[in-house]
GUTIRO-379681 format. One record per residue: residue in three letters; x, y, z of N, C-alpha, C, O in turn. Coordinates in steps of 0.1 Angstrom, whole numbers, plus 5000, padded with zeros to 4 digits. Atoms other than C-alpha are relative to their C-alpha. Example, Ala and Ser with C-alpha at 12.3 -4.5 7.8 and 13.67 -1.06 7.14 Angstrom:
REM GUTIRO-379681
{"ALA", {5009, 4988, 5000}, {5123, 4955, 5078}, {5009, 5012, 5000}, {5019, 5012, 5007}}
{"SER", {4991, 4989, 5000}, {5137, 4989, 5071}, {4992, 5011, 5008}, {4997, 5022, 5009}}
END
This chain:
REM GUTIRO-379681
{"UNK", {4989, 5004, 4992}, {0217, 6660, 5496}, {5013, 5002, 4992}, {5014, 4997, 4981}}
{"UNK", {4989, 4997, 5004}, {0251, 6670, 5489}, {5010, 4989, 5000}, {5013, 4983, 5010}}
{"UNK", {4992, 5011, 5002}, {0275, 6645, 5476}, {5010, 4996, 5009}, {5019, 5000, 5002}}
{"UNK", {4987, 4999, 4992}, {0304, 6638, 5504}, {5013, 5003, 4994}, {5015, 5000, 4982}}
{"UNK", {4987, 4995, 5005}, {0338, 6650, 5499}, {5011, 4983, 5000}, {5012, 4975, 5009}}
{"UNK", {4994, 5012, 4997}, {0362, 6621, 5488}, {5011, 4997, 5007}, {5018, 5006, 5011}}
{"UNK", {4993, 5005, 4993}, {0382, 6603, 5505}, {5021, 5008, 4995}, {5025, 5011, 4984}}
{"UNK", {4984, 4991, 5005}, {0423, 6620, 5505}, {5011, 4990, 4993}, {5020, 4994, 4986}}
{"UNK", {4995, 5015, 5008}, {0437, 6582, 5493}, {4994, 5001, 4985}, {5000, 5000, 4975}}
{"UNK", {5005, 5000, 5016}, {0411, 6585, 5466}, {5004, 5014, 4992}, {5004, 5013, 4979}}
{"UNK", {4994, 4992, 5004}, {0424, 6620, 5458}, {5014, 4995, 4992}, {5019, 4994, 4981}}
{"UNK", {4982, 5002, 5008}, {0460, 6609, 5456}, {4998, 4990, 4992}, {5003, 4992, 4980}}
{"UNK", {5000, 5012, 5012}, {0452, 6575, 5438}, {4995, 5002, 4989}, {4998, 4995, 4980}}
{"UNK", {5003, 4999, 5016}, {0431, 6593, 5409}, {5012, 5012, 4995}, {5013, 5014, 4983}}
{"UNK", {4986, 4986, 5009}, {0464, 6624, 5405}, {5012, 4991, 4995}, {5019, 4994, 4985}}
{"UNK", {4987, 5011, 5002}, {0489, 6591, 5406}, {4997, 4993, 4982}, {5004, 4994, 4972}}
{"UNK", {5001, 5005, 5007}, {0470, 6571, 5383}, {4997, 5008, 4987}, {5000, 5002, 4977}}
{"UNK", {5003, 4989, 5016}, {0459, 6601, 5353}, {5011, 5002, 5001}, {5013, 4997, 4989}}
{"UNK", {4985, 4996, 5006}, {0499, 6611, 5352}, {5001, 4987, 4998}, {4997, 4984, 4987}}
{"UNK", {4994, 5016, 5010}, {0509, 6575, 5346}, {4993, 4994, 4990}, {4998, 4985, 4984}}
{"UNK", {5007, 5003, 5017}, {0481, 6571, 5314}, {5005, 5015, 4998}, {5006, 5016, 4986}}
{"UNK", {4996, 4992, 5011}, {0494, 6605, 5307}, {5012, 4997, 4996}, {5011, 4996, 4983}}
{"UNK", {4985, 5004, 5004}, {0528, 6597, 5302}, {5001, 4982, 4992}, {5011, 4976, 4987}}
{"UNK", {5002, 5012, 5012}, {0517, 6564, 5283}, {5007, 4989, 5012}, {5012, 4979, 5006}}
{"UNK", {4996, 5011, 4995}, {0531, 6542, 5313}, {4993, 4990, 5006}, {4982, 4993, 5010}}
{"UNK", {5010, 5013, 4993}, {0519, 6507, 5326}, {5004, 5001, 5019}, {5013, 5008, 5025}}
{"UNK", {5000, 5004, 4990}, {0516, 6498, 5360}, {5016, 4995, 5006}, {5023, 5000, 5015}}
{"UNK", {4986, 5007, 4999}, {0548, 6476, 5359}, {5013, 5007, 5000}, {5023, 5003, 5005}}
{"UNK", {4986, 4995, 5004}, {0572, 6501, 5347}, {5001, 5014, 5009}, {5011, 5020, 5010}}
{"UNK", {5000, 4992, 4988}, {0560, 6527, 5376}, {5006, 4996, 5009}, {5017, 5000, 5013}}
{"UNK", {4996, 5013, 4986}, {0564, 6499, 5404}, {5014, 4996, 5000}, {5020, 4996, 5010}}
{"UNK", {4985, 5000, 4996}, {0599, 6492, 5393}, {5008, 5013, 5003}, {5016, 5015, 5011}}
{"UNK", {4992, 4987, 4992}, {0609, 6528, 5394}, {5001, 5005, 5012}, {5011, 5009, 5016}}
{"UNK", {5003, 4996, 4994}, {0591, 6535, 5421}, {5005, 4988, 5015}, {5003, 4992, 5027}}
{"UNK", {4993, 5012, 4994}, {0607, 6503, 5440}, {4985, 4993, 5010}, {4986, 4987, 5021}}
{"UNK", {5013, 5000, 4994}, {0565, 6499, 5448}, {4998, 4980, 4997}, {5006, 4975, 4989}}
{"UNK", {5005, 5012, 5007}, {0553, 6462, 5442}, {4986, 4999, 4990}, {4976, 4995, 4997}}
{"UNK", {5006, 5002, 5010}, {0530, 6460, 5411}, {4981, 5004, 5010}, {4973, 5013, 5008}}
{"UNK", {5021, 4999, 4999}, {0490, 6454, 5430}, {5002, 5010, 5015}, {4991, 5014, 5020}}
{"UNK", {4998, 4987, 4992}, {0506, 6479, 5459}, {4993, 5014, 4997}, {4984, 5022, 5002}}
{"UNK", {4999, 4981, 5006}, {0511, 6510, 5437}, {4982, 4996, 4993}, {4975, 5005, 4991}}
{"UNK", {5015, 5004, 5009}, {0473, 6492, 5419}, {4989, 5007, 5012}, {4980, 5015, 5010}}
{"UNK", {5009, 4997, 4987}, {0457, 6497, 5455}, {5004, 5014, 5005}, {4999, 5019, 5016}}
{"UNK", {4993, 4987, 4994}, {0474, 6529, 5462}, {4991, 5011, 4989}, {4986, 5021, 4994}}
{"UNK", {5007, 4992, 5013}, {0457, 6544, 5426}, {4987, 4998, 5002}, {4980, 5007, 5001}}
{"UNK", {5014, 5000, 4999}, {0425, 6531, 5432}, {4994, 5006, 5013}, {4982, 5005, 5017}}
{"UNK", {5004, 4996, 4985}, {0423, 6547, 5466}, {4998, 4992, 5014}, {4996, 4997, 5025}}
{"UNK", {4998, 5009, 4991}, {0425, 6517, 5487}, {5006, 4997, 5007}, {5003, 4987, 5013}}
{"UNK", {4989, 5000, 4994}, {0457, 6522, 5503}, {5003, 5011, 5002}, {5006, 5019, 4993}}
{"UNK", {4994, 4983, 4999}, {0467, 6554, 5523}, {5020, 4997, 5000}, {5028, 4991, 5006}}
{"UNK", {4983, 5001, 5004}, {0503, 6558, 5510}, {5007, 5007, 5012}, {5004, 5018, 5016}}
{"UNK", {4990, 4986, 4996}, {0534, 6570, 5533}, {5002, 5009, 4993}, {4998, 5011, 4981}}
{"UNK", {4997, 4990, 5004}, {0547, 6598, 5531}, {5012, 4996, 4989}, {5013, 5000, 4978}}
{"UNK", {4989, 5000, 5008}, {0582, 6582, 5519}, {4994, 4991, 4987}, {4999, 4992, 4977}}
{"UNK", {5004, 5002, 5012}, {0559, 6561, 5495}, {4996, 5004, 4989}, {4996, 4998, 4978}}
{"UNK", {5010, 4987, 5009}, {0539, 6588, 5478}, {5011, 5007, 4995}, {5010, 5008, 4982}}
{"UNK", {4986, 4997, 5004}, {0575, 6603, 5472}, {5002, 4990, 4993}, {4995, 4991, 4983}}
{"UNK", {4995, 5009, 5009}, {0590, 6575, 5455}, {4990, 4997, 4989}, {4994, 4999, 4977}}
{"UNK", {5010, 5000, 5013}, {0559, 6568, 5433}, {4998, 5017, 4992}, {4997, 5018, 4980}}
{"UNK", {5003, 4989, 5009}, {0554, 6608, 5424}, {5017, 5003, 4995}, {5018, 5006, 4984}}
{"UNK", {4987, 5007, 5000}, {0594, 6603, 5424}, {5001, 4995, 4980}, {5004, 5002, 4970}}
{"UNK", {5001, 5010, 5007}, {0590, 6578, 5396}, {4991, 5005, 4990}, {4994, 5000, 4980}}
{"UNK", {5008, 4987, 5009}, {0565, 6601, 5375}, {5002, 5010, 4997}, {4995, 5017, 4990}}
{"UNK", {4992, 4985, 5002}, {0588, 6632, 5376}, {4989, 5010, 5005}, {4986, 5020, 4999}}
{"UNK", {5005, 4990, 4995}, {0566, 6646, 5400}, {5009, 5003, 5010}, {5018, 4996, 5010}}
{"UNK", {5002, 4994, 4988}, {0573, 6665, 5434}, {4989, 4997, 5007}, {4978, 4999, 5003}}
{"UNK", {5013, 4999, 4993}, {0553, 6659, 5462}, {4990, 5014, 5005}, {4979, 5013, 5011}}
{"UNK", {5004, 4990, 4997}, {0548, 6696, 5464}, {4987, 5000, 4989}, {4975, 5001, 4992}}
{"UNK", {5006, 5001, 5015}, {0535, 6694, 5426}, {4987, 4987, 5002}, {4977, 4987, 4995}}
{"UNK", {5009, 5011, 4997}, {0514, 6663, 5437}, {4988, 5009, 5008}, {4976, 5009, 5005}}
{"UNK", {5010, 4995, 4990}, {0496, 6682, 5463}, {4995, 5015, 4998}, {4987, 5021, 5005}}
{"UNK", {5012, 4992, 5009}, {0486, 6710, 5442}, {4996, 4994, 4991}, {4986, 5001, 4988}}
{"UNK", {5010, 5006, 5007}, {0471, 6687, 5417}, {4987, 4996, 5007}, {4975, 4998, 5004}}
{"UNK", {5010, 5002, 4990}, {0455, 6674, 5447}, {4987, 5009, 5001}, {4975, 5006, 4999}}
{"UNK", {5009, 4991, 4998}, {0439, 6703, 5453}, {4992, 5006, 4989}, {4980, 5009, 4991}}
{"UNK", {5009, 4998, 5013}, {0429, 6712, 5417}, {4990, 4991, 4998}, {4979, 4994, 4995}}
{"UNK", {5007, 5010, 5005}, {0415, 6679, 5412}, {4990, 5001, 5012}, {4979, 5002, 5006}}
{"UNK", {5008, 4997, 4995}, {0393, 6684, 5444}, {4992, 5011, 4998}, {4980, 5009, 5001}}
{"UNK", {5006, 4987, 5002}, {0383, 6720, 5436}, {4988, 4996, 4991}, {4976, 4997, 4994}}
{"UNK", {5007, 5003, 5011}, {0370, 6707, 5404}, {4987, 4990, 4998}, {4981, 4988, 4988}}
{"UNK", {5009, 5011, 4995}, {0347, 6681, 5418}, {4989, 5001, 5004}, {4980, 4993, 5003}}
{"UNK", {5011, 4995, 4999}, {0325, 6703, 5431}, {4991, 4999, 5015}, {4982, 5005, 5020}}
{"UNK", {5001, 5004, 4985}, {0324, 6686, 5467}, {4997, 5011, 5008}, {5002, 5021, 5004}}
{"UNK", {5002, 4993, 4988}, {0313, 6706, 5497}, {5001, 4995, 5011}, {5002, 5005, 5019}}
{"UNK", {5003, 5002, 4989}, {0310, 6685, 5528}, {5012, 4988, 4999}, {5013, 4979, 4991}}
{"UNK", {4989, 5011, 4993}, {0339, 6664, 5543}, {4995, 4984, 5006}, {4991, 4985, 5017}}
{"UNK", {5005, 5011, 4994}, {0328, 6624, 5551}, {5001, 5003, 5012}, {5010, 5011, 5014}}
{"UNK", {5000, 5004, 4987}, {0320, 6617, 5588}, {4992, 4989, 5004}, {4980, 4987, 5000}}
{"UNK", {5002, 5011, 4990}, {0318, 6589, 5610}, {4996, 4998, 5008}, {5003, 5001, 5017}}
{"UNK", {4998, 4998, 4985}, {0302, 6582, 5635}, {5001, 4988, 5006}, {4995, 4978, 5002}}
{"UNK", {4994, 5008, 4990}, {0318, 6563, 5661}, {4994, 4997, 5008}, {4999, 4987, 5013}}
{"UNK", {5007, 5004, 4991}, {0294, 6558, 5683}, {4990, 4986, 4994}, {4988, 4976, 5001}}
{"UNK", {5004, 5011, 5002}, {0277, 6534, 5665}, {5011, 4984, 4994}, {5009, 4972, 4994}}
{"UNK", {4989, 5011, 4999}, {0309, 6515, 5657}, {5004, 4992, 5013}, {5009, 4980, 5014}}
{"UNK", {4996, 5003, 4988}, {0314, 6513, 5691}, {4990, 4993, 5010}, {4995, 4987, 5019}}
{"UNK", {5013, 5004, 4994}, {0279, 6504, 5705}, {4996, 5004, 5013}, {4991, 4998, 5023}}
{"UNK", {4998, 4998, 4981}, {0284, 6525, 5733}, {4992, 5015, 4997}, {4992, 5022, 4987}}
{"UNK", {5006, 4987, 4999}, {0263, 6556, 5744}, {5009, 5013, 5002}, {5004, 5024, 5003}}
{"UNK", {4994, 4993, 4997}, {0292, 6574, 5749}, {5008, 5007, 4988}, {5004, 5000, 4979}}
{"UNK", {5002, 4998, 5012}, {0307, 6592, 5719}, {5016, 4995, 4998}, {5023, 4994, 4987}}
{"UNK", {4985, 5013, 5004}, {0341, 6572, 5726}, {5002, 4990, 5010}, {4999, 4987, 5021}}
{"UNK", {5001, 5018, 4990}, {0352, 6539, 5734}, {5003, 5001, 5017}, {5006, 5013, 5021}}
{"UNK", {4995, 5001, 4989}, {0361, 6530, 5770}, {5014, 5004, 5001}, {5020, 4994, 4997}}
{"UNK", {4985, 5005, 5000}, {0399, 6539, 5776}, {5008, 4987, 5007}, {5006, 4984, 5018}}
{"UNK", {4998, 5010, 4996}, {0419, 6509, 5778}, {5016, 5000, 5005}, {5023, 4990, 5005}}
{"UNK", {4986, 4996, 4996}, {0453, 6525, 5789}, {4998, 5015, 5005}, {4990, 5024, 5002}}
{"UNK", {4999, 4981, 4999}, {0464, 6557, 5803}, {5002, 5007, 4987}, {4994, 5016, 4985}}
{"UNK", {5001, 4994, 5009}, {0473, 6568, 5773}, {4989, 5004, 4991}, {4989, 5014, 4985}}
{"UNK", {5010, 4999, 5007}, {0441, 6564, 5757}, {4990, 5007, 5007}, {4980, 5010, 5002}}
{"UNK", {5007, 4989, 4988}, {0427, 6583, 5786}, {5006, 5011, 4998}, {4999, 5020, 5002}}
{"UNK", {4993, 4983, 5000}, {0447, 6614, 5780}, {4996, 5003, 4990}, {4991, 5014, 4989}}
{"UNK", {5007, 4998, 5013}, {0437, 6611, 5743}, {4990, 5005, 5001}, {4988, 5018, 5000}}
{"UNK", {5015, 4996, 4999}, {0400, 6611, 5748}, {5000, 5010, 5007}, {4990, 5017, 5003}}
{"UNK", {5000, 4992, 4992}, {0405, 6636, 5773}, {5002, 5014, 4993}, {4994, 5023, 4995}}
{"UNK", {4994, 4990, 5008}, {0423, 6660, 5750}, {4989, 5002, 4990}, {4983, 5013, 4989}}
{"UNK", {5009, 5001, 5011}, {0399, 6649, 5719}, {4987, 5006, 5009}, {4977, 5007, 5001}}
{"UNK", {5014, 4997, 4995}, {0369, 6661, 5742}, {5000, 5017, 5001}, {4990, 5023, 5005}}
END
């Protein structure tokens, strides 16, 4: 069985956190640059927080990266991992419904499913 592909949070949170031990900085001294709060930018590195866009900026910002330069690391660091298969969900048992999405509970959510189908 082939290992699942990680998560794109846990991508960005392991490229965030190896530049900031490369560059010898702490936690604290990112977060003030980065105008992040300290167990934020902590949850954001460990993969547990999907970052904005304008936040992922301000922290690679704050590391003298580019977001451009961020998201080819991204990619290196995925390549290298060796992954093949993307996580999937299935919804249907979140949902407990035989149907393979929830009931719509607005029109909008009716044009959604509609489209998603």
């Amino acid at each position: 069985m082939e290992t699942p592909e990680p998560l794109l949070r846990e991508l960005i949170g392991g490229v965030l956190r190896a530049e900031r031990h490369r560059q010898g900085r702490t936690l604290a001294q990112v977060a003030t640059a980065s105008g992040v709060s300290m167990q934020h930018l902590s949850d954001v590195e460990r993969g547990r927080k999907d970052p904005s866009s304008e936040l992922l900026a301000a922290i690679a910002g704050a590391l003298g990266l580019g977001v451009l330069d961020l998201t080819r690391r991204i990619t290196e660091a995925s390549a290298d991992t060796g992954t093949a298969r993307p996580r999937v969900l299935e919804l249907r048992s979140l949902y407990r419904s035989p149907a393979p999405f929830p009931p719509a509970r607005h029109r909008g959510a009716t044009a959604a499913v509609r489209l998603a189908a």
